[in-house]
Biopython code that builds the backbone (N, CA, C, O; Angstrom):
import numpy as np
from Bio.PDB.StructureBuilder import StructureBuilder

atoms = [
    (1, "UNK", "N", (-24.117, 15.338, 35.891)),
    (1, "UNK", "CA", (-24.034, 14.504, 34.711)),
    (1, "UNK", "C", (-25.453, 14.110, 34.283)),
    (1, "UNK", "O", (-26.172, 13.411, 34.995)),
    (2, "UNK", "N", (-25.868, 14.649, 32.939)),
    (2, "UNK", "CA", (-27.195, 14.016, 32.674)),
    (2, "UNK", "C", (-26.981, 12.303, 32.333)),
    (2, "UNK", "O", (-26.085, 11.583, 31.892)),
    (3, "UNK", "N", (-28.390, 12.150, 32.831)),
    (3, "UNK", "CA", (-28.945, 10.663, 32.634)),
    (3, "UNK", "C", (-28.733, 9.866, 31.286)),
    (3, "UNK", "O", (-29.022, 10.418, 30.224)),
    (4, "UNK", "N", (-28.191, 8.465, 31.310)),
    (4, "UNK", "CA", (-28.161, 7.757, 29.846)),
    (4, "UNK", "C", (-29.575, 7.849, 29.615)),
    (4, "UNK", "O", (-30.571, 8.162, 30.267)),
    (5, "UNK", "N", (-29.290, 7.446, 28.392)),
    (5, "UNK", "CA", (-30.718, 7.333, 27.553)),
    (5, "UNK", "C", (-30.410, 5.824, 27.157)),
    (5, "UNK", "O", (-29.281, 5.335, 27.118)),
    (6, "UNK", "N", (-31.605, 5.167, 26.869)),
    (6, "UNK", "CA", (-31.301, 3.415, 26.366)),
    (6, "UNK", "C", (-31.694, 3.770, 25.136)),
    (6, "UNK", "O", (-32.567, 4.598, 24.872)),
    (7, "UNK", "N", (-31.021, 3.115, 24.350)),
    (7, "UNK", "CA", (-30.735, 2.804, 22.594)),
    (7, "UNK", "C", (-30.402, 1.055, 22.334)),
    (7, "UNK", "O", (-29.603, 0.250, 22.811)),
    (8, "UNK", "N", (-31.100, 1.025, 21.679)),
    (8, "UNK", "CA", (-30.830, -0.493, 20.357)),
    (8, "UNK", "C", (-30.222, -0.395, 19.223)),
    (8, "UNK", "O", (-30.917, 0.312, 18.494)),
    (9, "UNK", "N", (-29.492, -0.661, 18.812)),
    (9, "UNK", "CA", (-28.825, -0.740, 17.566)),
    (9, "UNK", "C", (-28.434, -2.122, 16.850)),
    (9, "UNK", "O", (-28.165, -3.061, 17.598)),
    (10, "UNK", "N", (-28.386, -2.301, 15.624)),
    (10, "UNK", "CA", (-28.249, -3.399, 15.216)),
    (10, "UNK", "C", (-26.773, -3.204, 14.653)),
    (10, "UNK", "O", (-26.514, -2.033, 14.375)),
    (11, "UNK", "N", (-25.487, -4.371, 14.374)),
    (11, "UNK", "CA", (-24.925, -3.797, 13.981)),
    (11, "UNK", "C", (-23.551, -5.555, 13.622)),
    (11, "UNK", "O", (-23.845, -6.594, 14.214)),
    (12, "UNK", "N", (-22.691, -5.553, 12.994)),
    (12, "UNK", "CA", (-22.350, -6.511, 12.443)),
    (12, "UNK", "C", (-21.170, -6.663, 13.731)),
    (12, "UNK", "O", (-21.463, -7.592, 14.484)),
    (13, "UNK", "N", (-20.090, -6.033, 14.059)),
    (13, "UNK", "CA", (-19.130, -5.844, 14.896)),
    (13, "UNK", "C", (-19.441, -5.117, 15.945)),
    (13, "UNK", "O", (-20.443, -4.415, 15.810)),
    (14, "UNK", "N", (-18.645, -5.053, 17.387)),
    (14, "UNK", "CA", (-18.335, -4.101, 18.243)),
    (14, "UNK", "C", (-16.828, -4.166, 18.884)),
    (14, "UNK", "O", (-16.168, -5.114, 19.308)),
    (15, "UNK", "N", (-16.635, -3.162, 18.809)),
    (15, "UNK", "CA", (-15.443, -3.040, 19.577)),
    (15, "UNK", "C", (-15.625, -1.982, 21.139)),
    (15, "UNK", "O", (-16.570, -1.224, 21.358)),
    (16, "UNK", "N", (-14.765, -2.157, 21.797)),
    (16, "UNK", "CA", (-14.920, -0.918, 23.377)),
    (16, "UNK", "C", (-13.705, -0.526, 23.693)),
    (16, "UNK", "O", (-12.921, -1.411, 24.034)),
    (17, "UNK", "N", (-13.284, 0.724, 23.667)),
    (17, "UNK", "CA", (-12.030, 1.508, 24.083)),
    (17, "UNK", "C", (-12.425, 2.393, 24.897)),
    (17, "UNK", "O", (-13.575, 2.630, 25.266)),
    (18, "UNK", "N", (-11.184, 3.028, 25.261)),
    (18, "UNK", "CA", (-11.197, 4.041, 25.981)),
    (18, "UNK", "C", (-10.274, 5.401, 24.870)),
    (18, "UNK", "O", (-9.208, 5.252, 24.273)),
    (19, "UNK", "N", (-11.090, 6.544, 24.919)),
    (19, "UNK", "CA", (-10.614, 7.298, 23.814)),
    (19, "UNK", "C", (-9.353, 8.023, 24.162)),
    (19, "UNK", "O", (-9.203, 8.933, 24.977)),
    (20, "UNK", "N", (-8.480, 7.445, 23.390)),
    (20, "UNK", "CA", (-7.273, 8.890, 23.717)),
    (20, "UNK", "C", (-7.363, 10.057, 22.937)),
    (20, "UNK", "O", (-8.081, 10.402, 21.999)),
    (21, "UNK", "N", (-6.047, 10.795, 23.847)),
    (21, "UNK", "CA", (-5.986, 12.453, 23.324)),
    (21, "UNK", "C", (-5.711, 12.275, 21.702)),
    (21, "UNK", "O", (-5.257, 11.224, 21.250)),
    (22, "UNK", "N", (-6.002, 13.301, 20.960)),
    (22, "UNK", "CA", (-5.577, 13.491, 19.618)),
    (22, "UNK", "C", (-5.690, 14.990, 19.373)),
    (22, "UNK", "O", (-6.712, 15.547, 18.972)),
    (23, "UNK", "N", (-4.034, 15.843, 19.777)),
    (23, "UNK", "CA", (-4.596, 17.514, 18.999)),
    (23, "UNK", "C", (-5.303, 17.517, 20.188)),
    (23, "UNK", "O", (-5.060, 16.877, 21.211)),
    (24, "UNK", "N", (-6.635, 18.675, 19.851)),
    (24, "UNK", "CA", (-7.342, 19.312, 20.703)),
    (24, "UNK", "C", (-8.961, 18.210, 20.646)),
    (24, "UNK", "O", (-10.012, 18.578, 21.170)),
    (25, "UNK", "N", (-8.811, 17.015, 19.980)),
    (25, "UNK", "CA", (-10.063, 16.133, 20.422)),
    (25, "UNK", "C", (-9.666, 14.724, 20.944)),
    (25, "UNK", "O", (-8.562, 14.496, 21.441)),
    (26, "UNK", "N", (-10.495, 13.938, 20.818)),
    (26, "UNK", "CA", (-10.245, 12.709, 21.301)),
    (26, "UNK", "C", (-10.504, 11.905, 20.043)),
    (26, "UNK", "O", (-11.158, 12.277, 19.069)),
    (27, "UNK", "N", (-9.514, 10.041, 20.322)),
    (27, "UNK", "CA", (-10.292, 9.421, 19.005)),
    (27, "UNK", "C", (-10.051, 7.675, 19.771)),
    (27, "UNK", "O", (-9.416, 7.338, 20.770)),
    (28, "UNK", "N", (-10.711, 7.019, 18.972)),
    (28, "UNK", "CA", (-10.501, 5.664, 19.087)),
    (28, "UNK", "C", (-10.183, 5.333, 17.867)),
    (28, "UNK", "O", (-10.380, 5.972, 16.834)),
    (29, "UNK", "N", (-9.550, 4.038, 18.052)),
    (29, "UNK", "CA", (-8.866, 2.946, 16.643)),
    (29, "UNK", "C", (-10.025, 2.063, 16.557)),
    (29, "UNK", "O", (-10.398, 1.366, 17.500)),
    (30, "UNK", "N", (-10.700, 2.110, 15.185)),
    (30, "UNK", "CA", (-11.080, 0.996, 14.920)),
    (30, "UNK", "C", (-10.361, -0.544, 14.091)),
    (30, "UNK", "O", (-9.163, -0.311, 13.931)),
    (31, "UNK", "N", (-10.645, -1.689, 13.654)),
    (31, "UNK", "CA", (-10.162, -2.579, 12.453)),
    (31, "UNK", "C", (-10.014, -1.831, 11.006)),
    (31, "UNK", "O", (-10.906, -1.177, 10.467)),
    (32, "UNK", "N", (-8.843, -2.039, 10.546)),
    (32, "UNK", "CA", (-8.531, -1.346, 9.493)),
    (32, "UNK", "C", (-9.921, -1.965, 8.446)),
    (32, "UNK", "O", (-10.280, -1.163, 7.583)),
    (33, "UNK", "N", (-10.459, -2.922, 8.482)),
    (33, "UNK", "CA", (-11.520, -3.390, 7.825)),
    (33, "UNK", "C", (-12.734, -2.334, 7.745)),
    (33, "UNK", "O", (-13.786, -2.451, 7.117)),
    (34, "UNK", "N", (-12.303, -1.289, 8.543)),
    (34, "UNK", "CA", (-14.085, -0.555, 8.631)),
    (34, "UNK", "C", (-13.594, 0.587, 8.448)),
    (34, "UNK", "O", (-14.015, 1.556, 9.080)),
    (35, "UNK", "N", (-12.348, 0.708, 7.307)),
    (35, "UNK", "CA", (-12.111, 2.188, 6.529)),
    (35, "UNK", "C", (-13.392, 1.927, 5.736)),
    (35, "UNK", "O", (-13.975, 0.878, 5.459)),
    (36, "UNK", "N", (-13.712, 3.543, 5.384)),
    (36, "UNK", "CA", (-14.837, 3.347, 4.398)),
    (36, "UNK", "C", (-16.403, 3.065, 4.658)),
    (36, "UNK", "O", (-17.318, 3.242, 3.853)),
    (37, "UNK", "N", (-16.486, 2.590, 5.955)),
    (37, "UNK", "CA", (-17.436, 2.092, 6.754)),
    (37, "UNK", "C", (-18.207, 3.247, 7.277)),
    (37, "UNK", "O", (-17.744, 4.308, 7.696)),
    (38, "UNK", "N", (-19.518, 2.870, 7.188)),
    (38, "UNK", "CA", (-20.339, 3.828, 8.223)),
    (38, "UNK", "C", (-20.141, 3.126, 9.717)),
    (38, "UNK", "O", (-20.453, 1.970, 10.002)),
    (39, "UNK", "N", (-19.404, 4.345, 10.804)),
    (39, "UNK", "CA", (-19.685, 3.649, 12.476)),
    (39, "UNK", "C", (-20.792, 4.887, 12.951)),
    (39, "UNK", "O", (-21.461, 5.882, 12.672)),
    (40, "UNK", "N", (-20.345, 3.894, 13.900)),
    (40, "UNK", "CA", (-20.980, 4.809, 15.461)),
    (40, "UNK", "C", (-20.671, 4.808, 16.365)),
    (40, "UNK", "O", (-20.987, 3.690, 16.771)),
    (41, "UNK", "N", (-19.978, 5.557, 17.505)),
    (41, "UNK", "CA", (-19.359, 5.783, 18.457)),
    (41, "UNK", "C", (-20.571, 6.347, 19.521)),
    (41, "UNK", "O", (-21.413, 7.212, 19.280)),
    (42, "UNK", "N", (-20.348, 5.449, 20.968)),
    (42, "UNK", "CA", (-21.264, 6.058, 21.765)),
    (42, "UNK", "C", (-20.592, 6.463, 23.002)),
    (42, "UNK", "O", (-19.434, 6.046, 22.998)),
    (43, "UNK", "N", (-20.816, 6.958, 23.797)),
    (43, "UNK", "CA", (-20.221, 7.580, 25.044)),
    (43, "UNK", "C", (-21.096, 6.701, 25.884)),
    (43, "UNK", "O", (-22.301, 6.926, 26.005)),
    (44, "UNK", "N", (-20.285, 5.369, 26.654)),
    (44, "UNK", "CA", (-20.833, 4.524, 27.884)),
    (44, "UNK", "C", (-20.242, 4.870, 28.843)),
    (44, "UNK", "O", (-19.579, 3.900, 29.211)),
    (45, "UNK", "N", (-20.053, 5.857, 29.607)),
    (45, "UNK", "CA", (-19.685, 6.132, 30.908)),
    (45, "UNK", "C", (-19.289, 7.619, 31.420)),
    (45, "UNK", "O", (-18.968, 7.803, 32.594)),
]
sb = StructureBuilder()
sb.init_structure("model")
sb.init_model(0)
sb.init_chain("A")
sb.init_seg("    ")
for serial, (resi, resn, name, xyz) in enumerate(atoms, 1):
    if name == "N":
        sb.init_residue(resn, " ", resi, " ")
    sb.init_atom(name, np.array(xyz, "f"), 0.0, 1.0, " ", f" {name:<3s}", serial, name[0])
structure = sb.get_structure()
């Protein structure tokens, strides 16, 4: 397993899931409030 890398981000909300199956990828639910929204999804573990 390669090494994390440390990142800063600034950002108004966070949320933390664990991603389920979807089809042949994975997804998380965000707040219906952040249709339309630029995110960012990071892989912590």
């Amino acid at each position: 397993m390669p090494k994390p890398i440390k990142m800063q981000m600034e950002g108004y909300e966070v949320v933390e899931k664990i991603a389920d199956k979807g089809g042949n990828s994975a997804r998380i639910y965000v707040p219906k409030h952040w249709i339309g929204k630029k995110v960012r999804a990071v892989l912590i573990e």
